[in-house]
C-alpha positions in Angstrom: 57.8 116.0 129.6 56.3 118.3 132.0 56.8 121.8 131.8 57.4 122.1 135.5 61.1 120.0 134.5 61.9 122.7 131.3 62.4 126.5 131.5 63.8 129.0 129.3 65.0 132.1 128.9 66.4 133.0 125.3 68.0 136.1 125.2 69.1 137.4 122.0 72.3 138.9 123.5 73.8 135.4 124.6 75.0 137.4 127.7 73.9 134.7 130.3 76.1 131.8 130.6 72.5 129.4 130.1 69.5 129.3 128.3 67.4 127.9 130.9 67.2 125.0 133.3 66.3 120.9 132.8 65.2 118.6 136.2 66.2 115.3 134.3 64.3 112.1 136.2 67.7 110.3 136.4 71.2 110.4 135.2 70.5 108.0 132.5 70.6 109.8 129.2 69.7 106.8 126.6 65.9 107.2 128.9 66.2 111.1 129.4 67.5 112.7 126.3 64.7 111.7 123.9 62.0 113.2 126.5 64.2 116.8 126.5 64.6 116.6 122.7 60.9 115.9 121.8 60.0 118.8 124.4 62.4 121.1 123.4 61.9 121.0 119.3 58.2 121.3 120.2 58.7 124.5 122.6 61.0 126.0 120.7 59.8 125.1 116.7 63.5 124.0 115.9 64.6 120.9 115.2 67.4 119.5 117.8 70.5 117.8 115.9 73.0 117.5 118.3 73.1 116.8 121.7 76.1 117.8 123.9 76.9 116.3 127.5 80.0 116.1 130.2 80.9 112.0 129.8 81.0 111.8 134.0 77.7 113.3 133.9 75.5 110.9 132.7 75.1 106.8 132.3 74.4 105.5 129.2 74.9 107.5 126.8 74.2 106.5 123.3 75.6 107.6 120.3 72.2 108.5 118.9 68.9 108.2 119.4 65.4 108.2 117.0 63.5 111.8 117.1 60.6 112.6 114.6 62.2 110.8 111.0 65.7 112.0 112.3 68.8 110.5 114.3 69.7 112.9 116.9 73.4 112.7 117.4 75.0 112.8 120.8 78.9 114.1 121.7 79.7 113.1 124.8 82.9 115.7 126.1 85.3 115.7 129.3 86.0 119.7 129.0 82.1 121.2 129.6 80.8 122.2 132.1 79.4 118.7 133.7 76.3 121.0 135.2 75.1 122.2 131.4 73.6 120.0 128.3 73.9 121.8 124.9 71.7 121.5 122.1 72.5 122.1 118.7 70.0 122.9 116.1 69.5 122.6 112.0 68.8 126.6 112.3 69.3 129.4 115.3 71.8 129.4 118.2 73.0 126.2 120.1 71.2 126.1 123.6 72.3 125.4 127.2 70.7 124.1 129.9 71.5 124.3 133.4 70.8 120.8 134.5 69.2 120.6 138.0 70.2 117.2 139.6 67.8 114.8 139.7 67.9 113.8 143.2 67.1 117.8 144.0 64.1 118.0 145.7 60.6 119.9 144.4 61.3 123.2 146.4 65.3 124.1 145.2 64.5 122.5 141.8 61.5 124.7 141.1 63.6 127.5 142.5 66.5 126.9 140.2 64.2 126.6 136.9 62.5 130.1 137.7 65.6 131.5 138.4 67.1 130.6 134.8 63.9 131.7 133.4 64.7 135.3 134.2 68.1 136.9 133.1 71.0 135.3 134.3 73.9 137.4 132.8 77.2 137.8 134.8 76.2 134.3 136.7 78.0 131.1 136.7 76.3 127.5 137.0 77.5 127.1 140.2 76.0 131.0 141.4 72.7 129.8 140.0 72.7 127.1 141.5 74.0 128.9 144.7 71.4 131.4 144.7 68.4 129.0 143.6 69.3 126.5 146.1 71.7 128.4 149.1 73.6 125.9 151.2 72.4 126.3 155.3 74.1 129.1 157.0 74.9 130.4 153.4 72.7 133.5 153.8 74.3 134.1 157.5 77.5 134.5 155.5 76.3 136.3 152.4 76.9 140.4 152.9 73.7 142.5 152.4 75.6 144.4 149.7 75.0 142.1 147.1 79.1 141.3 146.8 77.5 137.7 147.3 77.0 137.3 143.6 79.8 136.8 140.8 81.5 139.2 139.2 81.2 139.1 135.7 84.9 138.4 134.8 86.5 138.5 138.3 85.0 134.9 140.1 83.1 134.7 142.9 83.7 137.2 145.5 82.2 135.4 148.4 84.2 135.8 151.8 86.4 138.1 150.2 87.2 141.3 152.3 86.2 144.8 150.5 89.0 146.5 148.9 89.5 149.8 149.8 91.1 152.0 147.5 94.5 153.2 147.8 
């Protein structure tokens, strides 16, 4: 897998709500996953177990697949996050990745993987993907005083007045 597709940014405080950022090819995760799995144990040095993905996210998704002398099992779930995958490993910390829709093209993609690269705490998936990829007319909207961004327990705050104090 190219490492244009695969970014991450593993930070020991597990304040950011990802890990880093996967471009999959396709929404087809019986031709996907093994790619990301095969990448990701060799990056990282770990060896991926479990695979973790939204069920209306992805077609074809088996219940396990071959990696290096192992099965690698996959959970499919309907409460995640549908925009994150989440690895677990035989040692260490599970990982999430931000998943970048494959139909995204080069220039958001790439924005949205070095975005996730760098620290992410107090973001949501959809602020990454907000910020990494604005919608036209979004920065029009967006305040200069950096309000545009999510609080960290409070939601978005986007077209929301100021609050005065009383």
């Amino acid at each position: 897998m190219p490492s244009a597709r695969l970014r991450f940014h593993l930070a020991p405080d597990r304040l950011s709500v990802v890990d880093g950022a996967w471009w999959p090819c396709s929404r087809d995760a019986a031709a996907e996953l093994p790619a990301l799995v095969a990448a990701v144990d060799q990056r990282l040095g770990r060896t991926t177990l479990r695979v973790g993905v939204h069920r209306d996210a992805w077609r074809h998704i088996p219940d396990r697949f071959p990696a290096r002398g192992r099965q690698v099992r996959v959970g499919w779930f309907l409460s995640t996050d549908p925009r994150v995958i989440t690895l677990t490993f035989a040692a260490g910390e599970p990982v999430v990745l931000l998943i970048i829709p494959p139909d995204t093209a080069a220039g958001p993609a790439e924005a949205t993987l070095n975005l996730t690269a760098q620290d992410t705490a107090g973001l949501t998936t959809g602020a990454i993907l907000a910020l990494a990829c604005p919608t036209p007319g979004a920065a029009s909207q967006a305040p200069g005083d950096g309000s545009s961004r999510w609080e960290n327990e409070g939601g978005s705050v986007i077209g929301q007045e100021p609050q005065t104090p009383a």
